[in-house]
C-alpha positions as CSV (number, residue, x, y, z in Angstrom):
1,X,78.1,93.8,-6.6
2,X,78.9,92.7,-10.3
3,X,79.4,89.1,-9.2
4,X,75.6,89.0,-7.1
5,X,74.0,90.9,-10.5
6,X,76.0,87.9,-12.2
7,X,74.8,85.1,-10.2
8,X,70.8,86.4,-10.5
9,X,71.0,86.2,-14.0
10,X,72.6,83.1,-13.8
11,X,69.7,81.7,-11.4
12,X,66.8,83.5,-13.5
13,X,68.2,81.9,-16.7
14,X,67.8,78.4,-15.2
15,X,64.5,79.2,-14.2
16,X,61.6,77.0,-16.3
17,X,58.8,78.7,-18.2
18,X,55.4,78.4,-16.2
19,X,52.4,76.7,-17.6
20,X,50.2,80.1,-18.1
21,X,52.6,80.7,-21.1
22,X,50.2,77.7,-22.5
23,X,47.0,78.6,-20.9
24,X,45.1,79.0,-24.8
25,X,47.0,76.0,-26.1
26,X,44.6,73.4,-27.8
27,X,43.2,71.5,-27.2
28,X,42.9,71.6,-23.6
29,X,44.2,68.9,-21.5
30,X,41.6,67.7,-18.9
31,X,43.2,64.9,-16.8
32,X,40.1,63.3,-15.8
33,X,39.1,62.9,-19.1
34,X,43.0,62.0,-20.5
35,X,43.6,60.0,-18.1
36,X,40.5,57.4,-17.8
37,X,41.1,54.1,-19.0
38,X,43.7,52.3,-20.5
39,X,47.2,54.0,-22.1
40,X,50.4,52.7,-23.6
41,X,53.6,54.4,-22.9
42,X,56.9,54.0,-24.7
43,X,59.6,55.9,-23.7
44,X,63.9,56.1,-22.7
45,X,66.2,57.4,-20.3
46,X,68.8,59.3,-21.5
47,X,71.8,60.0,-19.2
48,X,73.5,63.5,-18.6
49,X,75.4,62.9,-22.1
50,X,72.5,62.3,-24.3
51,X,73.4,58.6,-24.0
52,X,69.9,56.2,-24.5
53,X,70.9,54.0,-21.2
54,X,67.4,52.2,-20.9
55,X,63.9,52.2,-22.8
56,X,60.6,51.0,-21.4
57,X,57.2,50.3,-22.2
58,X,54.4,51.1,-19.6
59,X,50.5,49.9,-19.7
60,X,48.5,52.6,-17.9
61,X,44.8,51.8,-16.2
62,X,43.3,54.8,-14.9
63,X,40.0,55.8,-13.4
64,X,38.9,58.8,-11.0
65,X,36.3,58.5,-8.2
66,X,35.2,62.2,-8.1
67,X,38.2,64.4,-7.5
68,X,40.3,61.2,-6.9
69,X,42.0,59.8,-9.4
70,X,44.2,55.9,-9.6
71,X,47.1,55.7,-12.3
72,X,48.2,52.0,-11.9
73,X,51.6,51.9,-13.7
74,X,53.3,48.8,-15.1
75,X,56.6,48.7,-16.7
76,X,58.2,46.5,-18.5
77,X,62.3,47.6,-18.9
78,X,64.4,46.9,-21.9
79,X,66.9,45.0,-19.6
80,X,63.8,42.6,-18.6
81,X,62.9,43.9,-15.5
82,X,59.2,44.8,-14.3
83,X,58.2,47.3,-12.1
84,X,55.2,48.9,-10.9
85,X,54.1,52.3,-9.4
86,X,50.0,53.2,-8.5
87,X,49.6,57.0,-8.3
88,X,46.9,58.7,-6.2
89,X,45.7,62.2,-7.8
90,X,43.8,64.7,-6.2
91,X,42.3,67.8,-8.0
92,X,42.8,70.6,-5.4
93,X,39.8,73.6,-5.0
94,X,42.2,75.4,-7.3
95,X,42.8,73.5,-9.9
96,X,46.2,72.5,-9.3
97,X,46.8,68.4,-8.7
98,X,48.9,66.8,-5.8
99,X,49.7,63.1,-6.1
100,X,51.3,60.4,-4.0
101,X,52.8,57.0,-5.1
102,X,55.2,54.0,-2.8
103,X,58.2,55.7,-4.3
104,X,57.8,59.2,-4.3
105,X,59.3,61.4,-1.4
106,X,56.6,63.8,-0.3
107,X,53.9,64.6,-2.4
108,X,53.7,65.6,-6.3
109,X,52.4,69.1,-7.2
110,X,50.8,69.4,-11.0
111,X,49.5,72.6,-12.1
112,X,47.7,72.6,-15.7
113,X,47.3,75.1,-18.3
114,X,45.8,75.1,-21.6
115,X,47.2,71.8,-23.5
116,X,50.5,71.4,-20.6
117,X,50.7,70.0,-17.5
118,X,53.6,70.5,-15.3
119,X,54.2,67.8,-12.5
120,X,57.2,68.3,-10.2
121,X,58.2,65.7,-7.6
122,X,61.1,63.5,-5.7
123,X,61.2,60.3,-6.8
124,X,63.0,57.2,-4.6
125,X,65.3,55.7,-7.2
126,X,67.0,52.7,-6.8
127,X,70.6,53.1,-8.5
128,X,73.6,50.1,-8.2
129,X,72.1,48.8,-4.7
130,X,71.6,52.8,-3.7
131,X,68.9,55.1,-3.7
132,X,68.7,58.1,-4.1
133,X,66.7,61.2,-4.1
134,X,66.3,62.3,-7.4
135,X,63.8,65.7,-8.4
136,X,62.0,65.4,-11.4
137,X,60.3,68.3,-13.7
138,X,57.8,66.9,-16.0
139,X,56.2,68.3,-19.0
140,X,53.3,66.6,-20.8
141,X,51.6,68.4,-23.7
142,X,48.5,67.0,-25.2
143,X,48.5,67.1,-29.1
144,X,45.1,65.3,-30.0
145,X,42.6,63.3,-27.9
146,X,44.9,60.0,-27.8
147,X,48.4,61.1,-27.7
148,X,50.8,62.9,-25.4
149,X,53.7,63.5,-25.4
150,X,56.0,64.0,-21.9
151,X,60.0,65.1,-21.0
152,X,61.1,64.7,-17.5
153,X,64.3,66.5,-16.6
154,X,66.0,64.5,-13.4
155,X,68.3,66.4,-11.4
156,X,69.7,65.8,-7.9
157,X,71.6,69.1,-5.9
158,X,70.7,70.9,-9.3
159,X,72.7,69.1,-11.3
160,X,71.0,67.3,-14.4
161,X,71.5,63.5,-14.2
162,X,68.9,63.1,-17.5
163,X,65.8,62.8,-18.9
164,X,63.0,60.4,-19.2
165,X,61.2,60.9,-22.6
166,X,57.8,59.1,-23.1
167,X,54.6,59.1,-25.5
168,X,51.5,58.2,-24.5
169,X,48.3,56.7,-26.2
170,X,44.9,56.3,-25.3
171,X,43.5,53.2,-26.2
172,X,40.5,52.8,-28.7
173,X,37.2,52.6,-26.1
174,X,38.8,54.0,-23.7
175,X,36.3,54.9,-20.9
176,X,35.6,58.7,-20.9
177,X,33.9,60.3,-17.9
């Protein structure tokens, strides 16, 4: 009995804060209108350690067709590598998101709440000739009209592997809807 009392605190202690606990954050973070246009990312992953093992720069063009939105993704790697990946949002009857993109397992599911938007998914990644299946839990927290700011915790069986930390900008005359 002690050890199951044990192991559900254990659990609930793991658990992540939900975005409602940011639902009268400012200023409120409206994707279509964020996301529209051009952004520049700059970010790095850090391995289980804390250990900066690659940075990155990504150029962002988005646009939304009604409740359809396109985020095409290029990055450029600190290594020298490129790589790309277009995201398809949708904005579901209740507000939450789902998206899809080549290397994602599944679909994405985004909920949003005042200023935070939390977007959980499985992402195919290519690892020493390998891939694997790794889950990702992102957080991205508006602070003004141009920047935001986003930490992914990576985990695979529950086990952290990392984090992916970025800040995005929106670029002066960026189309607004």
């Amino acid at each position: 009995m002690l050890t199951a009392a044990c192991l559900c605190l254990g659990l609930a202690g793991c658990a992540s804060p939900g975005v409602e606990m940011y639902r009268t954050a400012q200023p409120v973070l409206d994707l279509k209108t964020y996301l529209n246009g051009t952004l520049d990312a700059w970010g790095m992953f850090q391995d289980r350690k804390g250990v900066v093992q690659k940075r990155f720069t990504v150029v962002i063009d988005a646009r939304w067709e009604g409740d359809v939105g396109t985020l095409d993704e290029r990055f450029s790697w600190s290594d020298g590598t490129t790589s790309r990946r277009v995201w398809t949002l949708t904005r579901q009857a209740d507000g939450s998101y789902r998206g899809r993109a080549d290397d994602v397992i599944g679909e994405a599911v985004g909920e949003v709440g005042g200023n935070a938007l939390r977007w959980r998914y499985v992402l195919a990644l290519p690892v020493d000739g390998r891939v694997w299946h790794v889950d990702f839990d992102d957080w991205m927290f508006l602070i003004d009209d141009k920047v935001m700011l986003n930490r992914s915790l990576m985990s695979k069986w529950g086990f952290h592997l990392g984090e992916v930390t970025l800040s995005f900008t929106r670029r002066d005359g960026a189309v607004r809807p």
